[in-house]
N, C-alpha and C positions, 0 to 999 in steps of 0.2 A: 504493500500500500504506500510506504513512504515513496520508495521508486516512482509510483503513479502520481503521487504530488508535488515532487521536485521535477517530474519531466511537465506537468501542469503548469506550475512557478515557472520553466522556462520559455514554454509557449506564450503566454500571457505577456511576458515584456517583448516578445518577437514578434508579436501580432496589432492586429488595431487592436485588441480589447485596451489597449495598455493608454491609462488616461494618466502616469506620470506626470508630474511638471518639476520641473526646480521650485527649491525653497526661493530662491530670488522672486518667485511668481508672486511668492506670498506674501511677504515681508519685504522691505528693502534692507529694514538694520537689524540684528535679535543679537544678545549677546546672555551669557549665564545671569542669572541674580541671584543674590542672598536678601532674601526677605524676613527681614525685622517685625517692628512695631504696626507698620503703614500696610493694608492693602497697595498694590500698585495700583496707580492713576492710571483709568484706561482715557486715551488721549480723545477717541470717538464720544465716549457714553458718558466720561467721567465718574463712573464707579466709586464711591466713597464710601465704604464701610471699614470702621475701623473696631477691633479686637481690645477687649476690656481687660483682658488678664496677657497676663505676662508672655512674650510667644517663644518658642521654642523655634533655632533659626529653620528656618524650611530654604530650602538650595534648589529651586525650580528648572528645570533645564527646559528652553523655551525651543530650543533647538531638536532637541529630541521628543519633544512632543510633533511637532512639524514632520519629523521622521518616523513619527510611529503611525500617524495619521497618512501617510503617503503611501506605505507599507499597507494598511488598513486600506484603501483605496484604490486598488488595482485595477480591479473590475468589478462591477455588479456580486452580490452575495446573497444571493435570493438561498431561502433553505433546501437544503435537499442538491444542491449544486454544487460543482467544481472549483468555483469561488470563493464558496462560503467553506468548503474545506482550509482549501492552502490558505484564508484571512484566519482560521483555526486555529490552522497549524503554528503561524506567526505568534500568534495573541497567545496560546500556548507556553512556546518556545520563549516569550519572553517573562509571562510569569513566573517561570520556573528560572527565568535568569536573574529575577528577583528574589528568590528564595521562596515563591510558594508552591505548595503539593497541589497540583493540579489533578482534578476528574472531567473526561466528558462524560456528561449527562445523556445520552441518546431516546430519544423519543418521536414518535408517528403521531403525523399531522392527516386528521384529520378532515374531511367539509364541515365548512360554519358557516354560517354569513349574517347578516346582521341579525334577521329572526333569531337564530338561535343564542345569538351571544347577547340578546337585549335583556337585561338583567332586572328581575321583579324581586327575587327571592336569592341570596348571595349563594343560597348552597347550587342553583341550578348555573351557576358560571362556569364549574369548572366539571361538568358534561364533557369530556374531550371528544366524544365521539355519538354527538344527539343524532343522525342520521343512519345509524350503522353502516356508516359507509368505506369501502378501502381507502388504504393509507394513500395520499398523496406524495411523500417521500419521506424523507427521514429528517429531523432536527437536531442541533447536537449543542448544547448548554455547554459551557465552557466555564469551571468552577475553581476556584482557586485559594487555598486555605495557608496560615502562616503556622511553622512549623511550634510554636506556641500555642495552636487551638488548644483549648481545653473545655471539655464538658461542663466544669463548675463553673464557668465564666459567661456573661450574657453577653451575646454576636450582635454585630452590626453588619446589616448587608451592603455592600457598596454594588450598582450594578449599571448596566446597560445595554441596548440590543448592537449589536455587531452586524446584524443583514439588513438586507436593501431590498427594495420590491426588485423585478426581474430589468428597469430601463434606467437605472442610477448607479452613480458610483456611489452616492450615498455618505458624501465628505462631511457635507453639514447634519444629513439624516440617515447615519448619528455616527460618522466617523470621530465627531467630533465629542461623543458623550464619553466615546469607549477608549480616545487615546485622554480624556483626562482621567477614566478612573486607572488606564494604566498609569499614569504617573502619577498617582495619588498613591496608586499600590509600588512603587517604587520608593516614596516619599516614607511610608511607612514599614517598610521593608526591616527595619532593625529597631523598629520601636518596641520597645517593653511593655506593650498597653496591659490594660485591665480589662481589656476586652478582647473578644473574638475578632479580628477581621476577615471577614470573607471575601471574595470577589465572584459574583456573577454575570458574565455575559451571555446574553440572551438572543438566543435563533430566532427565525419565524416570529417574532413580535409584529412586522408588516403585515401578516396575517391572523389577524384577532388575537395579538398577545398570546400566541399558542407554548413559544420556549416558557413566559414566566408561569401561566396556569401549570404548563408541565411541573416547572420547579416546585413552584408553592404546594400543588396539590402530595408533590412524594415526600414532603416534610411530616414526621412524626407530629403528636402532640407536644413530645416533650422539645422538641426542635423551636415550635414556635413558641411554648413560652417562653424560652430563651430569649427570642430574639426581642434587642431595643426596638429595631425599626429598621427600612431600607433607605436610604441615600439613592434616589436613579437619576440619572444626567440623559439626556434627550435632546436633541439640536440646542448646542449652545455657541457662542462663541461666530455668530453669524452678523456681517458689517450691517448697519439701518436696523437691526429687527429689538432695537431699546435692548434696556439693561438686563440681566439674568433676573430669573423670579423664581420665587418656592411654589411650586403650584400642587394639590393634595386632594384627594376626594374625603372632605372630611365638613366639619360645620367650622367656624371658625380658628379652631384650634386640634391641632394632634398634640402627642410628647415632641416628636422631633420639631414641630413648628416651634412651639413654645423653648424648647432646650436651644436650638437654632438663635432663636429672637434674643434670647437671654445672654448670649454669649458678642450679640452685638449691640456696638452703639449706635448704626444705625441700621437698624432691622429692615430685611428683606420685606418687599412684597409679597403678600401670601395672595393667592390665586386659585380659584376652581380651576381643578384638573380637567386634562383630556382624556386621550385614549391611551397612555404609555404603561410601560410592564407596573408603574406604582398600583394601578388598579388588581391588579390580579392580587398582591398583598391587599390592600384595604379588605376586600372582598373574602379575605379570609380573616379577617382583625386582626391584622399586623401593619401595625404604624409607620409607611411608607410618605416620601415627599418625591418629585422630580424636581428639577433643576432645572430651566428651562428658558430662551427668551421670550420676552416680551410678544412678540409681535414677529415669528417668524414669517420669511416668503418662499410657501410652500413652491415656487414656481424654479426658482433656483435648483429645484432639486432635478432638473428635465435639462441642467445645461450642462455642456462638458467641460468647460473651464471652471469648475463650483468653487476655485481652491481661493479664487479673486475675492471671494464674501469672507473668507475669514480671519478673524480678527485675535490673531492670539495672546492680546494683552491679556482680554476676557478669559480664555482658555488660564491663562495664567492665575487669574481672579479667582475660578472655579475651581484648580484645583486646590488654591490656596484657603478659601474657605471651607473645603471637604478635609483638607488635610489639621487644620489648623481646629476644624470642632473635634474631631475625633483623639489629636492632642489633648487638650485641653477637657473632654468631656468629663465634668463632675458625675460620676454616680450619686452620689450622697443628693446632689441636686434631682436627678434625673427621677430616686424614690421619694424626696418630699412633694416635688410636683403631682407624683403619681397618689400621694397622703392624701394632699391637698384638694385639688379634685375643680376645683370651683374656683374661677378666676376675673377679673371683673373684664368686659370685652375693650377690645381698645378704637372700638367703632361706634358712629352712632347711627341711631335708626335710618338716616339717609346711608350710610354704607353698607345696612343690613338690606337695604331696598334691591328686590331686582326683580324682574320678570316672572311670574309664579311663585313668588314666596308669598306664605300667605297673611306673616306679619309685615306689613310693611309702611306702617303709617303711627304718627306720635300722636295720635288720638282715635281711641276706640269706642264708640258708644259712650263716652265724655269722660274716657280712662285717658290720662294721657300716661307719657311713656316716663320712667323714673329711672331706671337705669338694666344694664342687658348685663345677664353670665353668661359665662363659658364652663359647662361641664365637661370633663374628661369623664370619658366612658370607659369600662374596664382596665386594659392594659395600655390604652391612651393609643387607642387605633383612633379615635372620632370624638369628637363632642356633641353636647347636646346645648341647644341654644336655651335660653330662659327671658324671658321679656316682662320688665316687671310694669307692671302699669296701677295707677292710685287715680282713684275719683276724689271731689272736692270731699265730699260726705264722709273720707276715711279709708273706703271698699277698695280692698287690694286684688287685682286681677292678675294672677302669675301663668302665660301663656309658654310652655316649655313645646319644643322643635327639634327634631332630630331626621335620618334617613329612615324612609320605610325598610327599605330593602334588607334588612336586618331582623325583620318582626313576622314571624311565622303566617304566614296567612291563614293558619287555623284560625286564627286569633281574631279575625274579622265576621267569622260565621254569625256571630249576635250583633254586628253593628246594622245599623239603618242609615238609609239616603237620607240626607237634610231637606226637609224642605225649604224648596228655595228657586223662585223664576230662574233658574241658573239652571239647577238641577235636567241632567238629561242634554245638554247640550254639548258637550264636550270632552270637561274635567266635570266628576262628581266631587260630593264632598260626602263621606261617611261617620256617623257616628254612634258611642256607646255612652248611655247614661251608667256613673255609678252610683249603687244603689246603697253603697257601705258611708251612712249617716257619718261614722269617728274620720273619716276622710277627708281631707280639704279636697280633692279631686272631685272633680264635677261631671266633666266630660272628657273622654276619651275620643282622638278624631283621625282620619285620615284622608289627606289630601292631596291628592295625585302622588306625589314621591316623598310627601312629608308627613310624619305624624306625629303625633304629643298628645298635650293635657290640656287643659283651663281649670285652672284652680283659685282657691282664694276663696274670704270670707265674702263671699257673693252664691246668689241661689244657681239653681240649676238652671231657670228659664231663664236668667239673665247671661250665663253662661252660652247657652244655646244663641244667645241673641249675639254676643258676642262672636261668638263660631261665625255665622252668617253673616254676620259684617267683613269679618276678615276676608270667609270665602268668597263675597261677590269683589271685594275689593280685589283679589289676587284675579277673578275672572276679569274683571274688566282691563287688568292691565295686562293681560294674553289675548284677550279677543274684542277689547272695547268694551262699550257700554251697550 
C-alpha cells in the first residue's frame, strides 16, 4: 500500500492535479516569532485580544505553517479517494514527527441527505446508515494522542476536517483549520499538561459530518465524561471575511465559551453555529466550539489560485489562542464554573432578539424585562436561557428557554395546541398545564425548536396569556402580521 501512495505523491506533482504555488504567492515577508505578552496585530483585521495571565513563550513558525498547508493542498481530498489518502499519509507522518501515537479510525459512509440528517431528537443524528443503503466508500479519521495520555486525566479534543468536496483544493475549506491545529499540536508537543490532548482530523465532514458522527458515536461513556470539550477550526484565516469568531450550537453560553471569555480581555465573538464537525459533539452533550471567520466567501472555494485569500497573520492568531488557553487552562476554574451553574448574561434583550425566538421583546403583557441568566446544563454542553420579567404590582414572570432537540418526545404526548389565530398556520405552539399546586411552574411549552417554562408568582391563565403573546410575537416576526 505504501508503494501505491508514494507512486500517487509522484503523479500528483507531475500532473495538472498539482495546484502548488510558492510561498512568495502568499506572503511577500514571514519570518519566525516569539510570542510574549501581545497577540500579534493582524495588519488587515486588526485582531486585539490580549491574555490576562502570564504566557508561556509560544515560538510560532509562520513558515511552516504555509508548508504544511501547501502539502495539505495538493489536490482535491474528497473521502474515499487517492487524495485524501496521501493528504493522510502526510498529516500522519507529521504527527508522529511530533511525538504523537497516531490511529486511523476507518469507517463506511453511508446515503444521507438533508431528510435524514434534519435533526428533531439528538439520539436520531447519529443513524449512520437510515436508508440501509451500500457503502459509498470508505473514511479514514486521523487520531493522534500525546505519549502522556492518561485515563485519570480529563481530554481536550482539538480537531478539524482534512477533505474537500470532489472540485476544490480546499486551502481555505479547511486547509487552513487543519495546518493550525497541526501547529498547535507541534506547539504543544512537550508540554507537561494536566490534561489529555488529542488531535482529531476529520474525513467526509463535506458530507453530513459523516468522519465526526463516526468518531463521536465509537466513544464509550466513560470517554465522554472525560472529555472538557472540542476546540474545531473550520475556514479561518481567509483575506475580507472579518475577524475569527467562536461560533457553538449552544444558548448563550457552553464551558468552553465561558472558560475561553475568561481567559480574555477582550472576548471573542460568540456566534450561532453552522454545519461543522462541533455539531456532531453538541449533539451528543459534549461541549464543542469552532473557530471560524466572520463572514466567509464561500465562492473562493471554486478558484485555483485560493492561496491569494490567505492571511497568515490570522492563522498565526488562531493558533496562538488554541495554544495559549490550553497553556494556561485553570481546572480549579473550569469545576467552579461547572459548581456554579448560573451566570448573569452579558446581553440585553435586543441581543437576545432574533428571528423565531420567542422571547424577544422588554415588555410582556406589562412585565417588563429585569434582567437575563445563563444556565449551564449538565457537563456545560449548553445553556439554558432564563428571562426574568416584574410587573409594577410586584408579579415576577420567570420565562426559562433552552433547545428542544434534547427533550424526549414522549414527553409531548399530554401537551395541547395553544389557542391562538396563529395556531395551524405554520409554527404551532404546544402546551402543558402543571397541575403540582407547591410548584412555581405554571406552564410547560414548546415552540418550534424551543422549549421551557413560565413561572413565577402569577396564575396559570395569566401565564397562558403570557405564552401567547410571546408566541404570536415570534410568528409575526417569521411571517408578519
Amino acid at each position: 500500500m505504501k508503494k501505491i501512495i508514494y507512486f500517487i505523491y509522484i503523479i500528483v506533482f507531475l500532473t495538472g492535479c498539482s495546484y502548488h504555488i510558492s510561498k512568495k504567492d502568499v506572503v511577500k515577508k514571514r519570518t519566525d516569532m516569539n510570542i510574549s505578552d501581545d497577540m500579534v496585530n493582524n495588519s488587515e483585521d486588526k485582531l486585539q485580544n490580549n491574555y490576562k495571565k502570564e504566557n508561556i513563550q509560544i515560538a510560532i513558525d509562520k513558515n511552516l505553517i504555509l508548508d504544511n498547508l501547501n502539502n495539505i493542498c495538493i489536490c482535491p481530498r474528497k473521502f474515499g479517494t487517492d487524495g485524501e489518502i496521501t493528504a493522510l499519509n502526510f498529516l500522519k507522518n507529521k504527527l508522529e514527527e511530533y511525538g504523537y501515537i497516531t490511529d486511523i479510525q476507518n469507517f463506511q459512509v453511508y446515503k444521507l441527505d438533508m431528510k435524514s440528517t434534519y435533526v428533531k431528537y439528538n439520539v436520531d443524528y447519529f443513524k449512520s446508515n437510515p436508508y440501509n443503503s451500500e457503502s459509498l466508500g470508505t473514511g479514514r479519521n486521523l487520531i493522534g494522542k500525546m505519549d502522556n495520555h492518561e485515563n485519570t486525566k480529563k481530554t481536550i479534543l482539538l480537531t478539524a476536517h482534512y477533505d474537500t468536496t470532489a472540485d476544490t483544493i480546499g486551502a481555505i475549506d479547511n486547509g487552513t483549520g487543519v495546518s493550525v491545529i497541526l501547529e498547535v499540536a507541534r506547539q504543544l508537543r512537550k508540554y507537561d499538561s494536566t490534561l489529555n490532548i488529542e488531535i482529531v482530523l476529520f474525513s467526509a465532514e463535506e458530507y453530513f459530518r459523516a468522519g465526526s458522527r463516526a468518531f463521536v458515536s465509537s466513544l464509550s461513556d466513560d470517554e465522554k465524561k472525560n472529555i472538557i470539550g472540542c476546540i474545531n477550526v473550520d475556514m479561518v484565516g481567509e483575506k475580507g471575511a472579518e475577524n475569527f469568531v467562536i461560533k457553538a450550537n449552544t444558548g448563550e453560553h457552553n464551558i468552553l465559551t465561558l472558560m475561553m471569555s475568561d481567559q480574555l480581555d477582550k472576548p471573542l465573538p460568540i456566534l450561532a453555529a453552522g454545519n461543522s464537525d462541533d455539531l456532531s459533539f453538541y449533539l451528543n452533550k459534549i461541549p464543542a466550539v469552532t473557530l471560524a471567520n466572520k463572514k466567509p466567501d464561500p465562492s473562493r472555494s471554486k478558484q485555483k489560485n485560493q492561496f491569494q485569500y490567505i492571511n497568515i497573520d490570522e492563522l498565526e492568531n488562531v493558533v496562538y489562542l488554541i495554544a495559549n488557553f490550553i497553556i494556561n487552562f485553570d481546572i480549579d476554574k473550569y469545576n467552579k464554573f461547572l459548581t456554579t451553574k448560573t451566570f448573569a448574561s452579558n446581553k440585553t434583550i435586543d441581543d437576545h432578539y432574533n428571528i423565531g425566538n420567542p422571547v424577544n421583546t422588554r415588555i410582556i403583557d406589562e412585565f417588563e424585562i429585569k434582567k437575563i441568566n445563563s444556565n449551564l446544563q449538565e457537563n456545560g454542553y449548553d445553556s439554558q436561557t432564563e428571562y426574568v420579567y416584574e410587573r409594577a404590582d410586584g408579579k415576577m414572570c420567570i420565562i426559562t428557554q433552552k433547545n428542544s432537540t434534547f427533550i424526549n418526545p414522549s414527553v409531548y404526548s399530554k401537551y395541547k395546541i395553544l389557542n391562538s389565530k396563529k395556531s395551524g398556520q405554520g409554527i404551532d405552539c404546544f402546551y402543558f398545564i402543571n397541575e403540582d399546586i407547591t410548584s412555581d411552574t405554571k406552564v410547560y411549552y414548546l415552540i418550534n425548536s424551543y422549549y421551557g417554562e413560565i413561572k413565577g408568582n402569577i396564575s396559570t391563565n395569566e401565564a397562558l396569556d403570557i405564552l401567547k403573546s410571546c408566541y404570536e410575537k415570534m410568528y409575526n416576526s417569521i411571517f408578519g402580521k
